[in-house]
C-alpha positions in Angstrom: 48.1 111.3 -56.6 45.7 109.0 -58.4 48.6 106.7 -59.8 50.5 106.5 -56.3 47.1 105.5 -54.5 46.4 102.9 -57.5 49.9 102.0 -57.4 50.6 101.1 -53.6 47.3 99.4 -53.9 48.4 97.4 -56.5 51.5 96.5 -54.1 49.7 95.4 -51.4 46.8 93.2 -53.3 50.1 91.6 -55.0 51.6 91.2 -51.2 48.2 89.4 -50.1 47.8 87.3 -52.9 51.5 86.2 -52.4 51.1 85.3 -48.6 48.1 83.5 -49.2 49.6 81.5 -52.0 52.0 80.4 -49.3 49.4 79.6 -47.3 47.5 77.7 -49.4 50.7 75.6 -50.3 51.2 75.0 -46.4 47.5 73.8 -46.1 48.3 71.5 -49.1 51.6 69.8 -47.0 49.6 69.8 -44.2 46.9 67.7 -45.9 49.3 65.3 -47.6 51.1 64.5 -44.2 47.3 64.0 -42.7 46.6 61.7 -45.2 50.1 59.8 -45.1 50.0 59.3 -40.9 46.0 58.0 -41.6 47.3 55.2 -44.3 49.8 54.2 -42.1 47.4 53.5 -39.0 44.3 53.0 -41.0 44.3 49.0 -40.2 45.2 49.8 -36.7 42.1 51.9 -36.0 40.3 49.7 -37.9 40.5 46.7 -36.0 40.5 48.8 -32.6 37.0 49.7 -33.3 35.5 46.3 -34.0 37.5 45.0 -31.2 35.3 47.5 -29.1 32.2 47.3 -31.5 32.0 43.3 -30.7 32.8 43.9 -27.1 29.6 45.8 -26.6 27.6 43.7 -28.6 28.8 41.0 -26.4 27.6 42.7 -23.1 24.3 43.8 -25.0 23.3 39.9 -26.0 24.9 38.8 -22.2 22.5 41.2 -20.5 19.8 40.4 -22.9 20.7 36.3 -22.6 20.3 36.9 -18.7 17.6 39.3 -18.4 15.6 36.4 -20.3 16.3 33.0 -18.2 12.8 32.6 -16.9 12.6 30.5 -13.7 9.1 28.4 -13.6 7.2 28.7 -10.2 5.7 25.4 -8.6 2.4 26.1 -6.9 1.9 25.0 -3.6 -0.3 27.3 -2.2 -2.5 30.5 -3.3 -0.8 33.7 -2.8 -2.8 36.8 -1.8 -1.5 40.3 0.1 -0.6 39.5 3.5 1.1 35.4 2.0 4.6 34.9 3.7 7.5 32.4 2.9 9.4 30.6 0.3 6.1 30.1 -2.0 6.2 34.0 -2.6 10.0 34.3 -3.1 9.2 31.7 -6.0 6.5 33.6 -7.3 8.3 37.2 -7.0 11.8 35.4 -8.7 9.7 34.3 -11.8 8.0 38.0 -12.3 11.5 39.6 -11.5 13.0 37.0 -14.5 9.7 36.9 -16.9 8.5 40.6 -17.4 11.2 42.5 -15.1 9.1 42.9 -12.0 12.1 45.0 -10.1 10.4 43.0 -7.3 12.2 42.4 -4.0 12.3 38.7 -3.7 11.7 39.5 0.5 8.9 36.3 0.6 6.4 38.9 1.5 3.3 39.4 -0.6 2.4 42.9 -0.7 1.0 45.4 -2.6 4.0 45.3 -5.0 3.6 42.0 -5.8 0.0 41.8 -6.2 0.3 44.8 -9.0 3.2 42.6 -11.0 0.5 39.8 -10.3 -2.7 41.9 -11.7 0.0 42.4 -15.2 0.9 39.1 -15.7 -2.7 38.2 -14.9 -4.0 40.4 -17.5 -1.9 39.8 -20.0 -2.3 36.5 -20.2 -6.0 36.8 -20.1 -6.7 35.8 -16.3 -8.7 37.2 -14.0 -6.4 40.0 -12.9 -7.4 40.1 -9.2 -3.8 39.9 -8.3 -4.3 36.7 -6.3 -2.4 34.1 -7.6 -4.1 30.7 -7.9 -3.4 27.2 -9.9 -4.1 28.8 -13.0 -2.4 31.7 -12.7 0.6 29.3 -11.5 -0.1 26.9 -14.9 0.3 30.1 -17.0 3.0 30.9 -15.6 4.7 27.6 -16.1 3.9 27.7 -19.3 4.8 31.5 -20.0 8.1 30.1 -19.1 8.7 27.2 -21.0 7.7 29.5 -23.8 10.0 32.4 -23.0 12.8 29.6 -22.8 12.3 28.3 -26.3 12.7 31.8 -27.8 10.3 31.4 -30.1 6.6 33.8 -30.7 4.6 29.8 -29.9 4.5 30.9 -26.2 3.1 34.4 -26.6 0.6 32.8 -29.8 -0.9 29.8 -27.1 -0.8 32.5 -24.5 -3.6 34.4 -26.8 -5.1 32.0 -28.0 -5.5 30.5 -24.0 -7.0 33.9 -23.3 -8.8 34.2 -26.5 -11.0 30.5 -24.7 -12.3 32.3 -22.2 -13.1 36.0 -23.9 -15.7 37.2 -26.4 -18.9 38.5 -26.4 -21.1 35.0 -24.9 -22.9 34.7 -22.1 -23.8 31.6 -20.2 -24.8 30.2 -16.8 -24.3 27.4 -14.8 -27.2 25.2 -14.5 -28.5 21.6 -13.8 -26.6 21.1 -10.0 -26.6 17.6 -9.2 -24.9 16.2 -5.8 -22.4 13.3 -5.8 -23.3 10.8 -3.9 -20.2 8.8 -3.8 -19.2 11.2 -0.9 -21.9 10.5 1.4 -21.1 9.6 5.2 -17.3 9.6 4.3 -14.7 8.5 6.9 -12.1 10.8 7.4 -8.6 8.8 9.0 -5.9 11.0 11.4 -3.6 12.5 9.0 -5.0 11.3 6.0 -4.8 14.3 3.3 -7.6 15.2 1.0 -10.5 13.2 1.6 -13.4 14.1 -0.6 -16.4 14.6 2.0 -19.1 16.4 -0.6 -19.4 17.3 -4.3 -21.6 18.5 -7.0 -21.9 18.0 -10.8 -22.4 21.2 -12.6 -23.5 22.1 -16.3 -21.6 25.0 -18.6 -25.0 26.7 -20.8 -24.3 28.8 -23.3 -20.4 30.0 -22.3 -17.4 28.7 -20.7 -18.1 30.0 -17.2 -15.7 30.3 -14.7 -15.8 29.7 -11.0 -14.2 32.5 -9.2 -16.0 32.0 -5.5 -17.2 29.5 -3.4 -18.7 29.3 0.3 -18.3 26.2 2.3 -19.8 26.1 5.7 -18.9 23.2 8.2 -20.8 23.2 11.3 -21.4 20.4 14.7 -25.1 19.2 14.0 -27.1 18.9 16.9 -28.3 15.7 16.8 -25.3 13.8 16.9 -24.4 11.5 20.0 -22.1 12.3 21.7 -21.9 15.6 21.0 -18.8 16.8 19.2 -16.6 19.3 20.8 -16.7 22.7 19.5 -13.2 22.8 17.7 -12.8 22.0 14.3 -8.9 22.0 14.6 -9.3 18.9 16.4 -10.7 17.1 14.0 -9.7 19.0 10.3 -6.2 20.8 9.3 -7.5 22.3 6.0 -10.5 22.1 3.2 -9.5 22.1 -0.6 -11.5 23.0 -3.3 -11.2 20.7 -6.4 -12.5 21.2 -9.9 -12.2 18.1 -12.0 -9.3 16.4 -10.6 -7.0 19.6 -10.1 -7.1 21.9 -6.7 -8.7 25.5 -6.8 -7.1 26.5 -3.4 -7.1 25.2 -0.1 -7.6 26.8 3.2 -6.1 26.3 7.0 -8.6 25.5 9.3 -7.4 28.2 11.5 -8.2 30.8 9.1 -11.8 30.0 8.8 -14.7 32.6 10.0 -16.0 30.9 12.8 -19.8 31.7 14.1 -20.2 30.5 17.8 -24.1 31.4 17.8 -24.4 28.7 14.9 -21.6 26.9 15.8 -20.6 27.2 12.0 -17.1 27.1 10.6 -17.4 29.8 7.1 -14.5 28.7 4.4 -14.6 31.9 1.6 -12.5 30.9 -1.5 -12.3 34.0 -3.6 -9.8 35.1 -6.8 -10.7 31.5 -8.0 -10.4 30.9 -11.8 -11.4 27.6 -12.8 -13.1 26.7 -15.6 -15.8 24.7 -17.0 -16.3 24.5 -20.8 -19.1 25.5 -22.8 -21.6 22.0 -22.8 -19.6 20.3 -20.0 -20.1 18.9 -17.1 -17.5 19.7 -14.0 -17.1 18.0 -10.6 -16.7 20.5 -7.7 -15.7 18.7 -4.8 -14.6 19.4 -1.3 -11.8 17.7 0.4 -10.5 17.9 3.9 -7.6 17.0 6.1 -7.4 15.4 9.4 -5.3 15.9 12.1 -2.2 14.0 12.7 -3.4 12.5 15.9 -7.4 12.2 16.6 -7.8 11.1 20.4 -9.9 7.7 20.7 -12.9 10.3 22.7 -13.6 11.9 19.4 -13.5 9.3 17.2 -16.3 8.5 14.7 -17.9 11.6 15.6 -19.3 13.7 12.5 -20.1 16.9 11.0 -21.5 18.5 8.5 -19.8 19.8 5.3 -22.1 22.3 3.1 -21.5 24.3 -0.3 -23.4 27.1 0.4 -22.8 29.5 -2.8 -20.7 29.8 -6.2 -20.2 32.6 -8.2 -19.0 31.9 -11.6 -18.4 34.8 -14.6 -18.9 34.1 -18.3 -16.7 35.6 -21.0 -18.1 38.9 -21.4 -17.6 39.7 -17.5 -21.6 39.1 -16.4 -21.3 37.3 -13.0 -24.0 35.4 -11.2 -24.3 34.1 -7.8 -25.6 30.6 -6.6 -27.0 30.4 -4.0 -30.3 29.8 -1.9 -32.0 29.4 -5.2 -32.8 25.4 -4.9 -29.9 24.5 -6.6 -27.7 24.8 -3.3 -27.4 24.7 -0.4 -26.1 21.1 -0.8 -24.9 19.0 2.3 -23.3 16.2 3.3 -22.3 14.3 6.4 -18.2 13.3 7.4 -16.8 11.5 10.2 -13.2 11.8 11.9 -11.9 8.4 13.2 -8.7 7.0 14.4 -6.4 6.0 11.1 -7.3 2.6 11.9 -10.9 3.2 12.6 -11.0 4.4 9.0 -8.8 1.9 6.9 -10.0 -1.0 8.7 -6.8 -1.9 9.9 -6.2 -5.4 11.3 -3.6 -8.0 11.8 -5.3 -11.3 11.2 -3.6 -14.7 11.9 -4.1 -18.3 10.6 -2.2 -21.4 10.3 0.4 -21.9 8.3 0.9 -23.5 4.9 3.7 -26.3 6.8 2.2 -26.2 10.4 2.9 -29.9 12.0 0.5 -32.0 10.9 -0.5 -34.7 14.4 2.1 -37.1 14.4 5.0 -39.1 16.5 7.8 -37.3 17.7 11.2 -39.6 18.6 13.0 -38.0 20.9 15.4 -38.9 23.5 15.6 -40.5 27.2 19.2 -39.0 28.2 19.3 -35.3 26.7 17.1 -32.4 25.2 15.7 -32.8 21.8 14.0 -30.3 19.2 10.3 -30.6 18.2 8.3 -28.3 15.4 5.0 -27.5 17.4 3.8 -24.3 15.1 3.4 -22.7 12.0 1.2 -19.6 11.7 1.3 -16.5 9.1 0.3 -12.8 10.3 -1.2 -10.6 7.2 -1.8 -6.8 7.6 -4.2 -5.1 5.9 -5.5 -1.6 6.0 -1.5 -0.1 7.1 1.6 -1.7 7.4 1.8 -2.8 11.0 4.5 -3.0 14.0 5.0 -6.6 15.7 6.1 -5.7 19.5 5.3 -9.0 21.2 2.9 -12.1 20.8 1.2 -15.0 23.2 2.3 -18.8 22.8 -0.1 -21.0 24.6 1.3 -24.4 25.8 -1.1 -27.4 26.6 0.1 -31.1 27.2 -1.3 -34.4 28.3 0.1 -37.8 28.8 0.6 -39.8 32.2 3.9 -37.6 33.1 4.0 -35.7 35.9 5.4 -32.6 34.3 3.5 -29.7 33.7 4.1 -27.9 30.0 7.0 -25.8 31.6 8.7 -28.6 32.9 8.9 -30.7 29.4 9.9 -27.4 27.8 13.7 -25.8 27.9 12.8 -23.1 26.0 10.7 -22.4 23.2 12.0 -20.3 20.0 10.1 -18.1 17.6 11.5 -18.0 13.6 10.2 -15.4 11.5 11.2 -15.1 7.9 13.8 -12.9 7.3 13.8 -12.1 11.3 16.2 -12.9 14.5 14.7 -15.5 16.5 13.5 -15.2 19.9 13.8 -17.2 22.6 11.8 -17.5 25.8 12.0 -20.0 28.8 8.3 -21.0 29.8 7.7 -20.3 33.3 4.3 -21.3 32.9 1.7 -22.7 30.0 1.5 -19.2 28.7 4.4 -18.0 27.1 5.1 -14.2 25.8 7.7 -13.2 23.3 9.0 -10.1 23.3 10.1 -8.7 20.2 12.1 -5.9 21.1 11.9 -2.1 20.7 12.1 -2.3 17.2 9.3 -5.0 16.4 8.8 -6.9 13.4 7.2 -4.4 10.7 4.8 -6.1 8.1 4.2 -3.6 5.6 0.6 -3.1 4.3 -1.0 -6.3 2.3 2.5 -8.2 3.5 2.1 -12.0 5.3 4.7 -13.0 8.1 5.3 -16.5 8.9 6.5 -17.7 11.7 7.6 -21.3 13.4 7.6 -22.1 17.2 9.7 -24.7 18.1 10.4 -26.3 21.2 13.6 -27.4 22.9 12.4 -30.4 25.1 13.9 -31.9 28.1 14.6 -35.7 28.0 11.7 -38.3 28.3 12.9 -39.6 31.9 9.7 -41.5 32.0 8.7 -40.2 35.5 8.3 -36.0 34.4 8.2 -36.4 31.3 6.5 -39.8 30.1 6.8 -41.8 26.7 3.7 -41.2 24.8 3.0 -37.7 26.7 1.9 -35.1 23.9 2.1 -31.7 23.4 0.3 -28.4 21.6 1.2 -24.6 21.0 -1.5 -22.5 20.0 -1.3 -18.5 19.2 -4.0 -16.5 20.5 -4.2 -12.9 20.0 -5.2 -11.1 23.6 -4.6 -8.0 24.9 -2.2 -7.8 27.1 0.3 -10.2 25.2 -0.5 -9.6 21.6 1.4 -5.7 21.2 1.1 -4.5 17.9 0.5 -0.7 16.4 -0.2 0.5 12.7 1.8 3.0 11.1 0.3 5.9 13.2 1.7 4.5 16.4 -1.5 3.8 17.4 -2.5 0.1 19.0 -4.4 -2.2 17.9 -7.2 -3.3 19.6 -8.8 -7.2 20.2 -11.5 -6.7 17.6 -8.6 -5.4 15.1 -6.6 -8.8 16.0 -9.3 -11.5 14.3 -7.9 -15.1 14.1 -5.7 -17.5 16.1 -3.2 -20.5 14.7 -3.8 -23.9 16.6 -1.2 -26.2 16.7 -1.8 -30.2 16.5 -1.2 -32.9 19.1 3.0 -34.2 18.8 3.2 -37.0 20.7 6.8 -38.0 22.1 8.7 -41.1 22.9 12.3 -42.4 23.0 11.7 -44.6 20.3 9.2 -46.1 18.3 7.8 -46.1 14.9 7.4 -43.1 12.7 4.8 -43.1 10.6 4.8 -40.8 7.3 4.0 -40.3 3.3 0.6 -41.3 3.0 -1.1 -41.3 -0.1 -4.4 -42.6 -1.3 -6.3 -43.4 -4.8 -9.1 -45.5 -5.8 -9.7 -47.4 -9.2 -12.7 -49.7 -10.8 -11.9 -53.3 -11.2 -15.5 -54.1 -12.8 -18.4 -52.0 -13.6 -22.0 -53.8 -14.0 -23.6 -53.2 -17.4 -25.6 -56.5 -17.4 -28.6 -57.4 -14.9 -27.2 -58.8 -11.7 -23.7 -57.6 -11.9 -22.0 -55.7 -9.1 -19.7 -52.9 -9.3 -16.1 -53.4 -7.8 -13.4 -51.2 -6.8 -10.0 -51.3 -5.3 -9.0 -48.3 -2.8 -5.4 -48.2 -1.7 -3.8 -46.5 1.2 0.0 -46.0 0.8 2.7 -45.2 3.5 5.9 -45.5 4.9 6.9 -46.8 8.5 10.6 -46.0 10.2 11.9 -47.5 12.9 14.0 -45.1 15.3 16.3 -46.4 18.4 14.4 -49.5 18.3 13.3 -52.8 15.9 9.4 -52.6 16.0 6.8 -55.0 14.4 3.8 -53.8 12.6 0.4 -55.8 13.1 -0.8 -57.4 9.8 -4.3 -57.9 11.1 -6.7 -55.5 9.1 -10.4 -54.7 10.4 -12.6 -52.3 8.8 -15.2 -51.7 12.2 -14.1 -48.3 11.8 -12.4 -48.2 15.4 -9.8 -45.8 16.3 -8.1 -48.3 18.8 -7.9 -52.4 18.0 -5.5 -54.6 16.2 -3.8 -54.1 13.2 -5.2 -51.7 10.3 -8.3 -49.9 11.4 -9.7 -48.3 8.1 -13.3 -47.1 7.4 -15.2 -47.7 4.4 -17.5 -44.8 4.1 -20.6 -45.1 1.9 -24.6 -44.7 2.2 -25.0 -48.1 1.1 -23.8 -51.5 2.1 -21.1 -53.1 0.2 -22.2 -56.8 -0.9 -18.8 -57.5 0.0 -15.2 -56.5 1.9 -11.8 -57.7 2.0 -8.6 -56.0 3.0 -5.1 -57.2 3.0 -1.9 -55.5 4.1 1.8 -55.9 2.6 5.5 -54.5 1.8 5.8 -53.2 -1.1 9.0 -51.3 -1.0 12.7 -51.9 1.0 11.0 -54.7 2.8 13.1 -56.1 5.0 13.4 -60.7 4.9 10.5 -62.0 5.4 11.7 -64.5 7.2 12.1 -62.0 10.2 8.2 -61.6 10.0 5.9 -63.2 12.6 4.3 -64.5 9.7 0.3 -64.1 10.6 1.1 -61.6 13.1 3.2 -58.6 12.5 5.7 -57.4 10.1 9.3 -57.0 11.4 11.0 -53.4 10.8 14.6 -53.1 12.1 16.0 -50.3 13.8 16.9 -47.9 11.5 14.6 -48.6 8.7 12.6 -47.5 6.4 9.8 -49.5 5.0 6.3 -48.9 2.9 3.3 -50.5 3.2 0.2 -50.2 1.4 -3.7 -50.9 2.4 -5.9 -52.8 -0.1 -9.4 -52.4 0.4 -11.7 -54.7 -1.9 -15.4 -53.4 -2.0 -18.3 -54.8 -4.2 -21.1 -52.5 -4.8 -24.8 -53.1 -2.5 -26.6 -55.3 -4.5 -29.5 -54.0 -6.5 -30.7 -51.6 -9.0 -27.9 -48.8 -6.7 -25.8 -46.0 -7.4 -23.6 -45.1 -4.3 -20.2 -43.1 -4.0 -17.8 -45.7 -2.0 -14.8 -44.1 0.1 -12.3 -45.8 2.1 -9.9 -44.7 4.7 -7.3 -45.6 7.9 -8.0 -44.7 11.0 -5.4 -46.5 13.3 -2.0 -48.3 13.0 -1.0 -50.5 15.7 2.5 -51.5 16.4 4.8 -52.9 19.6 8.7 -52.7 20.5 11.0 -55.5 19.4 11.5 -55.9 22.6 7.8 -55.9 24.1 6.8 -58.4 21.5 5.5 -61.9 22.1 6.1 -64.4 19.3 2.9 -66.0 17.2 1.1 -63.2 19.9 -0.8 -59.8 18.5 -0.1 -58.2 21.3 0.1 -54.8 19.4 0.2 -51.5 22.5 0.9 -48.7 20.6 -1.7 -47.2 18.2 -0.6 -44.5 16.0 -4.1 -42.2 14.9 -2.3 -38.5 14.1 -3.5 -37.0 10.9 -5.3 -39.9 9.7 -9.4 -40.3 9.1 -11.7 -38.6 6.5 -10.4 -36.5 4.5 -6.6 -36.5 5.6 -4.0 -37.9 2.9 -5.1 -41.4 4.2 -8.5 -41.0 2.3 -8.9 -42.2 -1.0 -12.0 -39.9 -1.9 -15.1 -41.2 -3.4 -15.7 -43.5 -6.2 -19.1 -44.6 -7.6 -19.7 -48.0 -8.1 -23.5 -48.9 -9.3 -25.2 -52.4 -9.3 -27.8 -53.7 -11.9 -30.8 -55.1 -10.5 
């Protein structure tokens, strides 16, 4: 019994061990196979995996390249809960892009924004009030630039920027000083930003920075008139500046406004500007006016006070400034009209090539042209708008004519500028210079010509020798003009006037032009007894138009505006010992033989001819010292056909632009004598 059990044991441990030698041998082909099929694909697999492996990777560094594209906020305003508009999208982009806000960029400042405001604020070592300001705005800016450059040298100045104002020091503010360059400032419609007060304030013993101030405008009660109530009708907004760079700025409208002091209250709060340890800042106060201040309020005043500061020193210890005889301080500010406060004028004067007085040929059968005017307009304070100006005509003469009958119309040339034409119905003539105007910008000079279109010298309306001026006079009504604002100028704002000069007209006649003048020692005394002596020479030319003419060769020197011949002056607090004078051609003379020799010098029609004046002059005897001038004051002449031979019978006597100091004065020479 023993052997069968051991035996059939034996049997089926042998059976076992069989079956699971088979099995072992499957495993083993099993394994090989495995091994064969993962050779064959091993590259396959391979480069499946880094195909997929580099894909992500991609996506990872894509999402990571975009989640870090920073967009840099520009400030234009301070932001605070209850701020609305495309200022506060900005602001809620750049958290969203910086620091992943998860911000809805809505343009609403809420509480959600302020929080991501108080993080950013705090970690970059601002005051984290959640009220973004300029600073908060700079840091940002540069936050940005520094995220951009992927390098640590943002984060590192970020510190080290927060690091300046941190610590353990405490400081004050001390030694308030007002400015008093803002005193009684003017304050122009729409003009942005005007400083109207300022102090000067001292850093002692920290950087301290100014996180509040109070500004109080209020109507004073002893100005006349009395100023309305509203500040909105004078002032848009008040800015707070700290050494060149704004703090914040407020609407006018959103001012606290006291009616029982008649007091306007302006609270800037979450400021953070800063004034370094041993410096001096400027804190000044700027305001806005309104785009169009009506002419019953203008130069009316009030007063602009900065009532209290609060400023905070590195370890957080804040102090208030107030009533403690360091402020109040106060100053005084005006609202005028823009040109009220820029001194805007358009100012007029002759021009450098107005007609001098002289002879104007013209013509018996048809209309002629005649140069009465040159003047230039300059702006100043704002470029200004040209809508119409005031000729004034004047004549005299023995025609019967008045100045609009000898003038077909009269034209107005502006550089750069269409002309204008009027027809005179009277003396005064108005041009109009159409709805556009002629703008001359601010500084710029305008100049302009008026010239006439004159009927023909029919002797009867119109006379030979009848004359003829154009002056420009600015009045109102005639003289339109407005500065950049719109608003017009007034007569006090329109200083000046252009006169033209006398143009005499005839037919024909002589033409008189190109005058010069010089003077030279011929002897000088050095020896007693001995006069000085000097020649003085007047130089000019003479044409003849439509008609021969002769010019009268006589010479006096009585001074008289109306004889025979040359009437020259010679000009001196002495008395010359001695005078002489002579006349002659000395260029394109024409044959003497045509001269009336004694008489008059013959000029045929068509001609051009120059003379010149010698003047002799010996110095007053004596032990003198005088200064000697010499010049012409008339030129006579007569028509070819007028003329009586071996006669001076001389009717015409041309006197325009000549006299003292005119280009037919020589100037003054000293010539001494030796007693």
């Amino acid at each position: 019994m023993f052997v069968y059990v051991e035996t059939n044991s034996v049997i089926i441990i042998k059976e076992i061990l069989d079956y699971s030698f088979l099995l072992i041998n499957a495993l083993i082909l099993l394994l090989v196979l495995l091994n064969i099929i993962m050779s064959i694909t091993k590259k396959i697999a391979g480069v499946f995996v880094g195909a997929v492996v580099a894909l992500v990777a991609f996506g990872m560094m894509a999402s990571l390249a975009s989640a870090s594209v920073c967009t840099a906020p520009t400030y234009t305003a301070t932001l605070r809960v209850g701020s609305n508009g495309s200022a506060v999208m900005a602001w809620q982009s750049f958290l969203n892009s910086y620091m992943s806000a998860g911000l809805v960029v809505d343009g609403a400042y809420g509480p959600a924004s302020a929080a991501k405001t108080v993080a950013f604020q705090a970690a970059n070592a601002l005051t984290a009030d959640g009220v973004a300001g300029p600073n908060t705005f700079a840091a940002a800016v540069s936050a940005c630039a520094s995220s951009d450059q992927g390098s640590d040298q943002g984060s590192d100045q970020g510190t080290d920027q927060g690091d300046s104002f941190s610590g353990d020091e405490e400081g004050a503010l001390e030694n308030f000083g007002q400015l008093g360059q803002y005193a009684n400032e003017k304050v122009g419609e729409d003009e942005s930003e005007v400083p109207v007060a300022g102090i000067e304030i001292d850093a002692d013993g920290s950087d301290q920075m100014i996180e509040r101030v109070t500004v109080i405008i209020n109507n004073p009660s002893d100005v006349t008139p009395v100023v309305e109530d509203d500040l909105e009708e004078y002032i848009t907004e008040v800015a707070l500046e700290l050494d060149g760079e704004i703090l914040d700025s407020m609407d006018t409208e959103d001012a606290s406004y006291d009616r029982t002091n008649d007091e306007y209250t302006f609270r800037f709060v979450g400021l953070d500007g800063v004034i370094e340890d041993g410096d001096t800042g400027k804190l000044v106060v700027l305001v806005s006016g309104t785009s169009n201040v009506s002419s019953d309020i203008d130069t009316e005043g009030w007063d602009v006070t900065i009532n209290s500061i609060r400023a905070t020193s590195p370890n957080g210890v804040t102090e208030t400034y107030d009533n403690t005889g360091d402020l109040p301080v106060t100053e005084a500010f005006t609202l005028e009209t823009f040109s009220s406060a820029n001194n805007v004028e358009l100012k007029a004067k002759k021009g450098g090539d107005n007609p001098v007085e002289g002879i104007v040929i013209g013509d018996s059968n048809d209309e002629f042209n005649a140069d009465l005017l040159e003047f230039e307009l300059k702006a100043k304070g704002s470029d200004v708008t040209v809508y119409g100006l005031r000729v004034t005509l004047t004549d005299a003469g023995t025609g019967t004519g008045a100045e609009e009958d000898m003038v077909n119309e009269l034209v107005l040339a502006c550089d750069g500028e269409d002309d204008y034409s009027e027809t005179p119905g009277s003396a005064v003539v108005n041009f109009d210079l159409g709805d556009d105007g002629i703008t001359i910008d601010e500084g710029d000079t305008l100049t302009c010509m008026v010239t006439a279109t004159l009927n023909e010298i029919d002797g009867t309306v119109f006379a030979p020798g009848d004359s003829l001026t154009a002056d420009l006079t600015f009045v109102t009504p005639g003289t339109d003009a407005e500065d950049q604002t719109g608003e017009g100028l007034t007569n006090i704002e329109l200083p000046g006037s252009a006169n033209g000069y006398d143009q005499t007209f005839y037919a024909e006649g002589a033409i008189f032009s190109d005058f010069s003048a010089s003077a030279t020692p011929t002897f000088t005394a050095d020896d007693t007894g001995e006069e000085s002596i000097g020649k003085f020479f007047v130089t000019f030319k003479v044409t003849a138009e439509e008609t021969a003419i002769y010019l009268d060769s006589e010479t006096t020197g009585d001074g008289s505006t109306a004889g025979s011949g040359i009437e020259y002056t010679v000009d001196t607090a002495g008395t010359p010992s001695n005078t002489s004078a002579t006349l002659e051609c000395v260029s394109n003379c024409g044959s003497s033989t045509d001269n009336d020799t004694g008489i008059a010098f013959f000029i045929d029609e068509g001609d051009t001819e120059t003379y010149r004046l010698t003047v002799n002059v010996t110095a007053e005897a004596g032990n003198t010292s005088y200064d000697y001038a010499v010049w012409i004051d008339s030129i006579n002449w007569i028509a070819e056909a007028d003329h009586t031979p071996t006669t001076q019978d001389a009717d015409q006597f041309f006197t325009s632009s000549l006299g003292d100091d005119t280009d037919a004065d020589t100037g003054a020479l000293n010539l001494i004598s030796m007693a």
